[in-house]
C-alpha positions in Angstrom: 5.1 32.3 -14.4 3.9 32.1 -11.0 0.6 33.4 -9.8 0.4 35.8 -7.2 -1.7 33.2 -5.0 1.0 30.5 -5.8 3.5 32.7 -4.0 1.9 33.8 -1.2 1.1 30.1 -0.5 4.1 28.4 -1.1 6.4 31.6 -0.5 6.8 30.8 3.0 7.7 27.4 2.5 10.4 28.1 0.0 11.6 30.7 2.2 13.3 27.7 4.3 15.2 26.8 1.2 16.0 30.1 -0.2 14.7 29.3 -3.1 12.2 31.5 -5.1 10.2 30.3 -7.4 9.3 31.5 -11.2 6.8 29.0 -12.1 5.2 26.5 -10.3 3.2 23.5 -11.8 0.7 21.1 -10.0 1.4 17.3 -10.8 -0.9 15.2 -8.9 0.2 15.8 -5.0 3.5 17.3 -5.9 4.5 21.3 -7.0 7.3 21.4 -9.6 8.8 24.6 -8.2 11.0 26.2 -11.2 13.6 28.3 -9.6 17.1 29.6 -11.3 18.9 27.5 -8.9 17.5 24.5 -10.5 13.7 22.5 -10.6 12.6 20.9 -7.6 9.2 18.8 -5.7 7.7 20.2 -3.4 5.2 17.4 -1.5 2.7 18.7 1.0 1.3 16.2 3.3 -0.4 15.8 6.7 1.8 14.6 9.4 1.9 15.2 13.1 5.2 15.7 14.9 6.3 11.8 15.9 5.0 11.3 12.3 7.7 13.8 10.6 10.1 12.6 13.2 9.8 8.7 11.8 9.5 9.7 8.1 13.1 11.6 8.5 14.3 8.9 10.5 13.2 6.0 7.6 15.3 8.0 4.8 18.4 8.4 6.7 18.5 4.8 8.1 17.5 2.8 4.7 20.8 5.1 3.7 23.1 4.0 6.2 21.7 0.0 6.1 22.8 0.5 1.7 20.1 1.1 0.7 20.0 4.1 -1.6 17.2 3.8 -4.0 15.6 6.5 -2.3 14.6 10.2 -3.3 16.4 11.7 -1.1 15.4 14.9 0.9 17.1 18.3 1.2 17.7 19.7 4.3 16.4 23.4 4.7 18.7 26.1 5.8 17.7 25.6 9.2 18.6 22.1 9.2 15.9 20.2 9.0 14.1 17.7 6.3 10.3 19.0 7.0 8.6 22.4 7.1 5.7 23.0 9.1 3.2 25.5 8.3 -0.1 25.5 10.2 -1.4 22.5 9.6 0.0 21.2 6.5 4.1 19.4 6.4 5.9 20.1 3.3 9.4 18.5 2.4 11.4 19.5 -0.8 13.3 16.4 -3.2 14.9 16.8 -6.6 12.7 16.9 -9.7 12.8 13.2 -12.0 11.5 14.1 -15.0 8.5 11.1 -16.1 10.0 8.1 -17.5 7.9 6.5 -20.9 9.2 2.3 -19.8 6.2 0.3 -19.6 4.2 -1.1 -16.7 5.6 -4.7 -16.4 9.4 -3.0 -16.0 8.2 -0.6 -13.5 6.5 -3.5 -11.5 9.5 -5.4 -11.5 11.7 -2.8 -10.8 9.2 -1.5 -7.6 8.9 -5.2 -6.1 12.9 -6.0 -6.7 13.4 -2.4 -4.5 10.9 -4.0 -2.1 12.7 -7.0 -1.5 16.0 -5.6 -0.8 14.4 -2.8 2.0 12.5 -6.4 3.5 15.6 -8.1 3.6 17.7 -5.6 4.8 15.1 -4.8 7.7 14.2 -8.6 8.2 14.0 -9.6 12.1 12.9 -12.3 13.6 11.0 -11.1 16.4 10.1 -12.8 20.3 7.2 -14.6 20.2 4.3 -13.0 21.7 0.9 -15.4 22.6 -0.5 -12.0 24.0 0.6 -9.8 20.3 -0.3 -12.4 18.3 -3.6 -13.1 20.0 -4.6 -9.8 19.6 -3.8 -9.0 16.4 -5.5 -12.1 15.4 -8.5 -11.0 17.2 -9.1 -7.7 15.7 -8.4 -8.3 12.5 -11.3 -11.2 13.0 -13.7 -8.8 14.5 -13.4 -6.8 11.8 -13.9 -8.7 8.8 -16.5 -10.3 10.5 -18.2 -6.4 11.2 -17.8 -6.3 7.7 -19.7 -9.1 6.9 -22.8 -8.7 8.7 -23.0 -5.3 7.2 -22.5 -6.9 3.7 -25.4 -9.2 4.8 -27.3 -6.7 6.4 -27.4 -4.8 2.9 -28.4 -8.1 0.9 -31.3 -8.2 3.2 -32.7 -4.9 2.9 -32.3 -4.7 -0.9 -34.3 -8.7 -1.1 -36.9 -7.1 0.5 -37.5 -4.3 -2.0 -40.0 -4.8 -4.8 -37.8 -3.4 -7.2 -34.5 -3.5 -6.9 -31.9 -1.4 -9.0 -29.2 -2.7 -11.5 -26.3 -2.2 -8.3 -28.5 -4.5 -5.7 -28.9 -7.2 -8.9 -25.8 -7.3 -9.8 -24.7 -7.9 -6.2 -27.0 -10.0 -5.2 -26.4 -12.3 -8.2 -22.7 -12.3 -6.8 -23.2 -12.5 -3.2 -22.6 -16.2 -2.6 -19.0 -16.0 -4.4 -18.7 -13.1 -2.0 -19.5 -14.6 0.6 -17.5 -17.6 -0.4 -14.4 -15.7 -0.7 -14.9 -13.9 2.9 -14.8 -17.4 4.4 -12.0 -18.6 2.9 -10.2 -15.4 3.9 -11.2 -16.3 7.8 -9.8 -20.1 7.5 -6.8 -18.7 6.2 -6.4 -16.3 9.1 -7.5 -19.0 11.4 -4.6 -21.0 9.7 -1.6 -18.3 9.8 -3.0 -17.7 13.6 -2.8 -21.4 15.1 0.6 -22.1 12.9 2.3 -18.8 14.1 1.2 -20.2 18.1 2.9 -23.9 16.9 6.1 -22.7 15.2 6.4 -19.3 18.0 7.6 -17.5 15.0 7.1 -14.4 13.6 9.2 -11.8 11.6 8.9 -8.2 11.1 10.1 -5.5 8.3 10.2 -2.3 7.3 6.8 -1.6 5.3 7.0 1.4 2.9 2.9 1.2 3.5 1.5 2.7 0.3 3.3 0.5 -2.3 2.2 2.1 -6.0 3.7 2.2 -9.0 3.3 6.1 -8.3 5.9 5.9 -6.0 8.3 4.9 -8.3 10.4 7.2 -10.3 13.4 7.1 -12.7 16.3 9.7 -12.2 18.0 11.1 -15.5 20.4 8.0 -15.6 17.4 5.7 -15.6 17.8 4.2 -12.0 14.5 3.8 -10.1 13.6 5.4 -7.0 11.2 5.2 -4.1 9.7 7.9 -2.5 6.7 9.0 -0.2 7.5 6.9 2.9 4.6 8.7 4.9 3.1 5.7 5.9 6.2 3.5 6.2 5.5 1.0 9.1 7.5 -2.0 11.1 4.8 -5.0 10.1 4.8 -8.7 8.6 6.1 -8.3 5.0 3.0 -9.5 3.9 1.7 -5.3 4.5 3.0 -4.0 1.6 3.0 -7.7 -0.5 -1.2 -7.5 0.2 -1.3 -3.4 -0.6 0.6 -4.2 -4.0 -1.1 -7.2 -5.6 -4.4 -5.8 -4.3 -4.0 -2.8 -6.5 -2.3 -4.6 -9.0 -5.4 -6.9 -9.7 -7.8 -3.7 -10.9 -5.2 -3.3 -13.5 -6.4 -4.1 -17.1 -3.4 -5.9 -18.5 -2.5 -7.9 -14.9 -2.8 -11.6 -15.0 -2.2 -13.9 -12.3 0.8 -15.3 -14.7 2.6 -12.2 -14.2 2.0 -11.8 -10.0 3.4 -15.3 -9.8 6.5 -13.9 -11.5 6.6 -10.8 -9.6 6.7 -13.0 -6.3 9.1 -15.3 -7.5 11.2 -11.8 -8.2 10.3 -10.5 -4.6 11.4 -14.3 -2.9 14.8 -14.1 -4.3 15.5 -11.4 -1.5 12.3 -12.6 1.0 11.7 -16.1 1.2 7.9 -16.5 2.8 7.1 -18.6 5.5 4.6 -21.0 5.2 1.8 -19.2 7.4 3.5 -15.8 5.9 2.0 -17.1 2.4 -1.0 -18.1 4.2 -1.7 -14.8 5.5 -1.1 -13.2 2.1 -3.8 -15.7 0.3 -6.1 -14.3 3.3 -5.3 -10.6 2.9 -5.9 -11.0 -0.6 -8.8 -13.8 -0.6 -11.3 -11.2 1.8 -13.1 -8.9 -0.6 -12.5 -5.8 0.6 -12.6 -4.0 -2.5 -16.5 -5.3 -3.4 -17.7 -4.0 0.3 -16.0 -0.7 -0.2 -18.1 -0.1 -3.7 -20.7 -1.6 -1.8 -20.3 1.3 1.0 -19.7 4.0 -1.8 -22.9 3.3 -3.5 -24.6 3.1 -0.2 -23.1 6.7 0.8 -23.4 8.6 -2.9 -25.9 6.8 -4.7 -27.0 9.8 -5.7 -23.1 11.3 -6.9 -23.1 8.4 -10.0 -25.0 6.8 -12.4 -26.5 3.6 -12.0 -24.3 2.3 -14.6 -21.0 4.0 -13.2 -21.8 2.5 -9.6 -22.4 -1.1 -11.6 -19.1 -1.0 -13.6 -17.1 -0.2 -10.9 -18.6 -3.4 -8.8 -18.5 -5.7 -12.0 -14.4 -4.7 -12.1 -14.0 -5.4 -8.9 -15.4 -8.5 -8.8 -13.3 -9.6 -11.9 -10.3 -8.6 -10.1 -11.5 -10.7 -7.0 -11.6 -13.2 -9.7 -7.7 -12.7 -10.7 -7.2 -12.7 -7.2 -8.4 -16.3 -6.3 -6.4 -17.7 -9.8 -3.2 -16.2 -8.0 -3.9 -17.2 -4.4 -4.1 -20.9 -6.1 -1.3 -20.6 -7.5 1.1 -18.9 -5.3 -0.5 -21.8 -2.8 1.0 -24.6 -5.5 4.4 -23.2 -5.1 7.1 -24.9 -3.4 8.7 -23.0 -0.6 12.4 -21.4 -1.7 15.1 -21.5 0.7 14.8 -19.0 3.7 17.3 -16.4 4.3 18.6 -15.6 7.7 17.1 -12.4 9.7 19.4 -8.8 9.8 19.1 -6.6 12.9 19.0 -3.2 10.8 16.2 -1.7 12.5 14.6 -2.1 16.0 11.4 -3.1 15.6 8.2 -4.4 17.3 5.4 -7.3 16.2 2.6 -4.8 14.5 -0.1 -6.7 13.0 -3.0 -4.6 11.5 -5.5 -4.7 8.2 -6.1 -0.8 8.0 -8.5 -0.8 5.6 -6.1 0.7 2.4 -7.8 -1.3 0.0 -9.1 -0.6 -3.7 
């Protein structure tokens, strides 16, 4: 049943619903709230109020555009798709019950859904030298901040008598790494100086966190996205990078199977040329390595050296995956290109948050 606590947190919240709970269960970020009138999901998230305005406005539209995939939200008895309560956003959807398919189907079901939102929010957008230039620009800067620090830390740990297992193993990686930071710059460079020659560029709606825990199955067996948070107008090649970035850390993936998955995805998206460029440099720059770099530097003393070691050595071995997909995703011939819809208003947004592994 539910606790006391429970209700006196989630009481008010409910109260927008009418709905009042007898049990409540945690599931990750989500409450299954058991009610008589039914079991529902209860999310709580952080949003501020042009963020909660967008994330109600992305469901509703990707409705009306045909796209119903969706989880959809209910509407409290006020009206409205959100609740705020201090400083916390909560929104209510139906309870889907865990589905028992395997990985591989999942995947293929989450990129096919990914597809059809890109290509029903494709638009080819006016060419901007100034947009362009700048996007370019900071997303240059930045890896290139990330670099020095990535040297900066080689240096300090070369200088050490003794150095532990972590600086070893990095250091006996840290040209590849380096390699691999490079080759993500010349493939910027390259997506930069063809976008200013073709004075293209095109522009989608980005769900922003794409994960195969945002996928799930409702009774009939028909997937579903949901938490559309972070859902931004960007290059397709957002959530493309945020997928086969995570997707490389898994086990089981092989670079066999993210050329199949794109092929699946450019049935419905067609890539440009510098678009594939700019994917093989999202996914070339070794983001991952620098961030277990920064998390051994910051709570060394939160894991054991051979924790912090094995979570570098698999990330290099995905980095490795990585480089055997980039080659061949660069091998492929182009497919035919679709033409651009006008579903949803949008504006060139070019940006490397960070969201990595």
């Amino acid at each position: 049943m539910t606790t006391e606590r429970e209700t006196l947190n989630y009481g008010p919240v409910l109260f927008h619903y009418d709905l009042f709970p007898e049990k409540i269960e945690q599931h990750g970020k989500v409450k299954k709230v058991i009610t008589k009138r039914g079991t529902f999901a209860l999310k709580e998230a952080e949003m501020t109020e042009d963020e909660r305005s967008w994330f109600t406005h992305v469901i509703q539209r990707l409705s009306e555009i045909g796209f119903h995939q969706v989880v959809p939200l209910y509407p409290t008895k006020f009206g409205d798709y959100t609740v705020q309560l201090g400083s916390r956003t909560y929104y209510l959807m139906p309870w889907f019950a865990s589905d028992e398919r395997n990985e591989r189907a999942k995947d293929e079901v989450l990129i096919d859904h990914l597809g059809k939102i890109h290509a029903l929010t494709l638009k080819e957008q006016d060419f901007s030298n100034e947009v362009v230039e700048h996007s370019y620009q900071y997303l240059m800067n930045r890896w290139e901040n990330r670099q020095y620090e990535m040297e900066r830390f080689t240096e300090e740990a070369e200088q050490k008598t003794y150095m532990s297992p972590f600086e070893l193993t990095y250091l006996s990686h840290f040209h590849q790494i380096m390699r691999m930071t490079e080759e993500a710059k010349r493939r910027l460079k390259e997506w930069y100086e063809t976008c200013q020659r073709e004075k293209r560029y095109r522009s989608v709606l980005c769900h922003g966190k794409v994960s195969r825990n945002h996928l799930i199955f409702n009774p009939t067996g028909e997937g579903h996205l949901l938490n559309f948070e972070k859902a931004v107008l960007d290059t397709p090649i957002r959530d493309l990078a945020v997928y086969f970035r995570r997707a490389a850390h898994q086990k089981e993936w092989t670079p066999e199977e993210g050329k199949s998955l794109l092929d699946l995805y450019e049935k419905h998206v067609p890539l440009l040329n510098e678009e594939r460029g700019l994917l093989i440099s999202y996914l070339s720059y070794p983001e991952p390595v620098f961030n277990a770099v920064d998390l051994y530097c910051m709570k060394r003393n939160d894991y054991s050296q051979i924790e912090m070691v094995h979570r570098l050595e698999s990330r290099i071995r995905a980095m490795k995956k990585i480089r055997n997909f980039c080659d061949a995703i660069m091998m492929a011939p182009p497919p035919a290109l679709i033409e651009p819809t006008d579903s949803i208003p949008t504006k060139i947004h070019i940006n490397d948050d960070g969201d990595h592994i």
